[in-house]
Structure formats: structure tokens, C-alpha cells
C-alpha positions in Angstrom: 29.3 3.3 -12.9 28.1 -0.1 -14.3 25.5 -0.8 -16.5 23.1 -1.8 -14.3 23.3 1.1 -11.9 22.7 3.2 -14.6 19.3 1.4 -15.1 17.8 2.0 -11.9 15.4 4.3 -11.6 16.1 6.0 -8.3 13.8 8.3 -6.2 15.5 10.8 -3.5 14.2 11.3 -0.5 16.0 14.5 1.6 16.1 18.3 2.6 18.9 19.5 3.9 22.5 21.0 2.9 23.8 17.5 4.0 21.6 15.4 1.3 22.4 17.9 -1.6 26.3 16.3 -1.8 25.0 12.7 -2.4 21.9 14.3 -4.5 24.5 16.0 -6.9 27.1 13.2 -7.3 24.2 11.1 -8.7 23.1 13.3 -11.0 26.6 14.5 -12.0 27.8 10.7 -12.2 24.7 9.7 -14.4 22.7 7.8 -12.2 19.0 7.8 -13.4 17.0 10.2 -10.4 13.7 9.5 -11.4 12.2 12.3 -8.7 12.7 14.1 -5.7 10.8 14.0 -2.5 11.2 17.0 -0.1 9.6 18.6 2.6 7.1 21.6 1.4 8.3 25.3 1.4 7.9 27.2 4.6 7.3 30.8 5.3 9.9 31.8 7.5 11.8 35.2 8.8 10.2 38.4 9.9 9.0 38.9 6.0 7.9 35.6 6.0 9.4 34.6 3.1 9.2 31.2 1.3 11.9 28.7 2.0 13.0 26.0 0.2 14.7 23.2 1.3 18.2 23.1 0.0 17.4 20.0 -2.1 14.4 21.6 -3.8 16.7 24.2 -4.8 19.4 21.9 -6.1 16.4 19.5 -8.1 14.6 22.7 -9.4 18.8 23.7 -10.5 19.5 20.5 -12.2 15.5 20.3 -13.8 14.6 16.5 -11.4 10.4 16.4 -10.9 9.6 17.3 -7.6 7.4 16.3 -5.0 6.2 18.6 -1.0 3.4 16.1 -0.1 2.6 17.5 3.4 1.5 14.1 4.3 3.4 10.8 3.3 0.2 8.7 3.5 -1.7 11.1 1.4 -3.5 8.8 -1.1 -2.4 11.1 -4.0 1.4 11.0 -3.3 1.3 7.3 -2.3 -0.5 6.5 -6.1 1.9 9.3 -7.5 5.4 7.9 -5.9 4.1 4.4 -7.0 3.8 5.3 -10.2 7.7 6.1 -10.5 7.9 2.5 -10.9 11.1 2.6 -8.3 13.6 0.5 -8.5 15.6 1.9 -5.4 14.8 5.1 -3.2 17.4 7.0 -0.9 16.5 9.0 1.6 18.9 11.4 3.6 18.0 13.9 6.4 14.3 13.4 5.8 11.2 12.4 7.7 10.2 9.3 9.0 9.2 7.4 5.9 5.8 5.0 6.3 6.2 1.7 5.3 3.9 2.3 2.1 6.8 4.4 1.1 10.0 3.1 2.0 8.6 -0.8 0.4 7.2 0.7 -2.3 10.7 0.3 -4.6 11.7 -3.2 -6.3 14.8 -3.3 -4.6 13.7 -0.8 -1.0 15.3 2.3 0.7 18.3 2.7 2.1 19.3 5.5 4.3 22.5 7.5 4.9 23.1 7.8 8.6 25.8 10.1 10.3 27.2 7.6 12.5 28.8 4.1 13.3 25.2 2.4 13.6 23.9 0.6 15.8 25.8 3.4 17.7 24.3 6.9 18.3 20.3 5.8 16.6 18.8 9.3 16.3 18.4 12.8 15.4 21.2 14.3 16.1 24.7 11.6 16.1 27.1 14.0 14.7 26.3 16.4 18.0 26.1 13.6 20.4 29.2 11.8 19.0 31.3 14.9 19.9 29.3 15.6 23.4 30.3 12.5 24.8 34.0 12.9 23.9 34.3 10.5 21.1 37.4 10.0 19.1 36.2 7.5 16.1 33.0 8.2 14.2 31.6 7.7 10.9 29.0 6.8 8.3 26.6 3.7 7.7 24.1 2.9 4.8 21.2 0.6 6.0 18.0 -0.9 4.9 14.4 0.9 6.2 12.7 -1.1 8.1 9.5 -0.7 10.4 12.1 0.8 13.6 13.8 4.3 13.5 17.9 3.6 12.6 17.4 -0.2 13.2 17.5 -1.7 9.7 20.1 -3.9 8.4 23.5 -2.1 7.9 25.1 -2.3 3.8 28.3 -0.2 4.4 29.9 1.8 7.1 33.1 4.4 7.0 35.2 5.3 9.7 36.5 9.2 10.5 38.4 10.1 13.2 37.2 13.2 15.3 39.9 15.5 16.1 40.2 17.6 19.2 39.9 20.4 16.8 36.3 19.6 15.8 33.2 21.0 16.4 29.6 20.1 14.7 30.3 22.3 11.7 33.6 20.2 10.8 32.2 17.1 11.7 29.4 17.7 9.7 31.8 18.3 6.2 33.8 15.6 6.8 30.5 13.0 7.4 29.1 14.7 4.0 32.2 14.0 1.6 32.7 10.8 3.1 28.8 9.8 2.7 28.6 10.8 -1.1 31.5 8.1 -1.3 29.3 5.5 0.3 26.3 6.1 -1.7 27.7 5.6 -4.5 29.3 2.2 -3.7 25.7 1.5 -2.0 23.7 2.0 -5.3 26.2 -0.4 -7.1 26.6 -3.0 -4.8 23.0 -3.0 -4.7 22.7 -3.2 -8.3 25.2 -5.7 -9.1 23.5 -8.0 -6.6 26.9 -7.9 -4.0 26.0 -6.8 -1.0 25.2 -8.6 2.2 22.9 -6.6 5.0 24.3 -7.5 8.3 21.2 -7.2 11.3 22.8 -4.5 13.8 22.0 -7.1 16.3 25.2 -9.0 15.3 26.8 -6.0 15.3 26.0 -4.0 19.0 29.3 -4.3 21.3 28.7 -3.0 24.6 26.1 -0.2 26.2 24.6 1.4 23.1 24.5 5.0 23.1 21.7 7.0 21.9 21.0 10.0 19.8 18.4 12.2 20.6 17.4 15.6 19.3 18.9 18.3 20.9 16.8 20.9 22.6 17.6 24.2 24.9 18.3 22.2 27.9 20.8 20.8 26.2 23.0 23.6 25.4 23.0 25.2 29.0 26.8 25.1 29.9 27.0 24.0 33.9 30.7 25.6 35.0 30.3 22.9 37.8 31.7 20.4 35.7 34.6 19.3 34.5 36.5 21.0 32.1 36.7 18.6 29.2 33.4 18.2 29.3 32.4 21.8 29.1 34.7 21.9 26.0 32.9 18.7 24.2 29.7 20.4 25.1 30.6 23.8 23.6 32.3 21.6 20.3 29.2 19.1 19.7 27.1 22.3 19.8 29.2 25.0 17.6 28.3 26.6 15.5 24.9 25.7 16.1 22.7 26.1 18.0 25.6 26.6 19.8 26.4 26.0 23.9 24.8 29.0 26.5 25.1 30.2 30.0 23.2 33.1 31.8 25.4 35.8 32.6 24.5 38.1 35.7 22.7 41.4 35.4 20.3 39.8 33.0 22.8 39.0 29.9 23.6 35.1 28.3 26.3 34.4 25.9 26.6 31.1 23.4 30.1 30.0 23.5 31.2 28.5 20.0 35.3 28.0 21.0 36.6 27.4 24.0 39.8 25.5 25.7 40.2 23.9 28.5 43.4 24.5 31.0 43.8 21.6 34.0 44.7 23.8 37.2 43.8 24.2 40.8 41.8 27.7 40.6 40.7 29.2 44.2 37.0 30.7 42.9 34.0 29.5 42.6 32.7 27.8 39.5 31.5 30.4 37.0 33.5 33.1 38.2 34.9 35.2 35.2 38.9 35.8 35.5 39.9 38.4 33.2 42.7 41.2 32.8 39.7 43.0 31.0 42.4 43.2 27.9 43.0 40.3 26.0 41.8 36.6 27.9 38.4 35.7 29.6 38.8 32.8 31.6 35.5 30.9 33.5 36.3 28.9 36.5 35.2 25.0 36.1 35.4 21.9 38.8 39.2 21.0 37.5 40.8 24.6 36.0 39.9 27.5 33.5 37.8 27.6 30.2 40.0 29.7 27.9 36.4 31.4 25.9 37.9 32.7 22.3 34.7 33.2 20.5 31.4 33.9 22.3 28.1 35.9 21.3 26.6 37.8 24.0 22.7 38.2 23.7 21.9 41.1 20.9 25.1 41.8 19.9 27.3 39.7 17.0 29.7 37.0 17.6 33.2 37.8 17.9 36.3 36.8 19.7 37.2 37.2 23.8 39.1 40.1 22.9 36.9 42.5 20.8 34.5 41.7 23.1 36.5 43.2 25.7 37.3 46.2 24.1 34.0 47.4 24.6 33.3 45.5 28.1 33.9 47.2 31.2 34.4 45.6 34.7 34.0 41.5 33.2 35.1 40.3 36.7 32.2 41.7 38.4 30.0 39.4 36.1 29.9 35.5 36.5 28.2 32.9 34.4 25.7 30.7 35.9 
């Protein structure tokens, strides 16, 4: 870390498991964190028990100041975060940041983003990236600016997505490689080095958007083709995971899947199954192998367990 970067007074901006990585390598590496900004607790759960957002809990860990403001125009916070005399803020995973906020510090806010901007602008990239049957993804640092995911891009990272990825893995390997790009952010930034390029010199082709994802969504269509059934069911695992209805009144979320390219004589969604060891769903080009699947109030487990205590699974079909 160079002098310099250890002279900025940084304020965080983030909540989730996915900004306590970059959060901690800050602090661990000596940067000077100034404050935290997260989103207030909730009461959540049957018991409706306060919860914390996992940066809170890693800030209140490590002793950084703290601020919930419910509103991020609230005249209080705005005088309050102002008074941190910024010199840089950082905000992951957070809210939509006014521009009283995001200007506020000497040298503005920059933003980790889970993809390859001006590619997949939105709330959920890592899903989407994985949906559409991408192979190349990544991360990109760029400047706030009055547009969601449209500010000037400072660094970018590339990461392959394997056919063995779902969200959750995904999701890891973005996080490690982010807290990498942070860091060489701040001290670019700080030694005066680095050159925003406008994502409008950067777009190549159709861009592809990144929107949040909602039930709709999830609902797996047998109709289609295989591969794409298994993208869906991987950009959506472990959470909140891919579903179909199942007759007699039953659903199941299917978190791992494969696909086999066959000719199959049956309809799409009809279950194949030696009611043993394999349940098999009939698609538009060949089978979906399930291995793991949750069927509504019961746990999730694997195609087999769940047949040890399923009778007749041919007489079902998913829809």
C-alpha cells in the first residue's frame, strides 16, 4: 500500500456477504475506513428477530462507526456523512446512492459491479450472466454518476464461467476476484494513475441487460430446450433457486440438473423414472437428468433419496 492510499479517508458503502470481502481487506491491509454506511436492521423470521446486514456485523467486529439512515437524503445523515471529510467512498451491493452522496467525497465513489460493464447493467449480472449461457464474465470498478451502472469504467477482471457453475460459485469466484480490484482501484486512484474510460467507447454489439429476478423468472418451461433449462436451473441455484408445478398440487425447485441430447417419444414434462435411482423430465431436444431438487415442505436432497420415499413418480409430470 502506498503512502498516499493510506491517507485517504474512505467511507463504505454496502450490506451484503459480497461487500464484507472488500470491507475486510481494507481494514486488514490498513487502509483508513473512516465509516460505514449500511442499510438499517430489519425484523425478520417468525420471531421477528433483528437482522443485521452482514457488513454491520463485520464493522461492529472490527469497531468502524456506523451509520442505518433510512433515508439517504435525510438532512441529518447528508450533514453527518459530509462531515467525514471523504476523500473517496466505495460502495458495493448497496442502494441507489443520491448524487448528494456519491459527490460528496474529494475524489467521488466508485462502485464494484459483478460484471463485464457496459454488459449486464443491473441487479442481478451474476444470475443473468449464467441464464443466458455465458462462458466469460467478470468484474468492473466504475465512477457514480447520475445513471444506474453507467459511470465511467477504472478496471475490469475477466473469469471464465464453467459448465460446472451455478450462482453460488459464480458468486465466490466474482468476490475474491473483486477484493483484488478494489484494492488496485483505491491506489490507482490515489496515486493519480488511472484513466476512466466512458462505457460508450466501450459497448460492442446488442447490450444485454440485468434486471432483478422475480418468481416469474424461476418457472422452469420443459418446452424448451435442454441447455437452456440447465442455464436456467444454474443462474438460479442455490437461490432462489429454478421451480416447476408438479401435478396433484406439489412444486419442486431444482438446484442440479443435466442435460442429455436425445430423441424422447413423450411429451414435455413427462417424468421418466425406474422409481430407484434416476428421475429424468422430458424437454423439446432430450432428458433433464434432476440430481438435487426440493419438493414443496419437505428438505432438499438428491433424485435418489427422494425416491426412496416416492411412490408411482411416473404418474406425476411437471408443468
Amino acid at each position: 500500500m502506498s503512502d498516499k492510499a493510506k491517507q485517504l479517508r474512505i467511507v463504505y458503502m454496502g450490506t451484503p456477504d459480497f461487500a464484507v470481502a472488500p470491507l475486510r481487506a481494507l481494514v486488514e491491509g490498513g487502509y483508513n475506513v473512516v465509516a460505514v454506511v449500511t442499510t438499517p436492521d430489519k425484523p425478520s423470521g417468525r420471531g421477528l428477530k433483528v437482522n443485521e446486514s452482514a457488513v454491520k456485523r463485520y464493522a461492529v467486529e472490527v469497531g468502524l462507526p456506523i451509520y442505518q439512515p433510512v433515508k439517504l437524503r435525510d438532512e441529518e445523515f447528508v450533514e453527518a456523512f459530509r462531515a467525514l471529510d471523504a476523500d473517496l467512498g466505495i460502495v458495493i451491493a448497496f442502494r441507489m446512492l443520491p448524487e448528494i452522496i456519491w459527490a460528496a467525497p474529494r475524489l467521488g465513489t466508485f462502485n464494484l459491479h459483478a460484471s463485464l460493464l457496459p454488459q449486464y447493467r443491473g441487479a442481478a449480472p451474476i444470475n443473468r450472466a449464467i441464464m443466458n449461457g455465458e462462458t466469460v464474465t467478470g468484474v468492473t470498478t466504475f465512477l457514480l454518476n447520475p445513471q444506474i451502472d453507467e459511470g465511467a469504467v477504472l478496471g475490469q477482471v475477466k473469469v471464465e464461467i464453467e459448465p460446472s457453475d451455478n450462482v453460488g460459485t459464480l458468486h465466490d469466484k466474482l468476490m475474491t476476484v473483486g477484493v483484488d480490484l478494489v484494492l488496485d482501484t483505491v491506489e490507482k486512484i490515489a496515486e493519480g494513475n488511472v484513466e476512466p474510460i466512458e462505457q460508450s467507447e466501450m459497448c460492442d454489439g446488442e447490450l444485454k441487460p440485468a434486471p432483478k429476478i422475480f418468481k416469474e423468472d424461476c418457472h422452469i418451461d420443459f418446452s424448451l430446450g435442454g441447455e437452456q433449462i440447465i442455464n436456467q436451473i444454474r443462474g438460479l441455484s442455490p437461490y432462489p433457486a429454478a421451480w416447476a408445478n408438479l401435478s396433484e398440487g406439489l412444486s419442486a425447485k431444482i438446484f442440479d440438473a443435466r442435460f442429455v441430447a436425445q430423441k424422447i417419444d413423450a411429451e414435455c414434462g413427462t417424468i421418466l423414472s425406474d422409481g430407484k435411482k434416476y428421475l429424468h423430465v422430458a424437454c423439446a431436444d432430450g432428458l433433464i437428468e434432476i440430481e438435487q431438487l426440493q419438493l414443496s415442505g419437505k428438505k432438499r436432497m438428491t433424485a435418489e433419496e427422494l425416491l426412496h420415499g416416492f411412490r408411482n413418480p411416473t404418474d406425476y409430470r411437471f408443468s
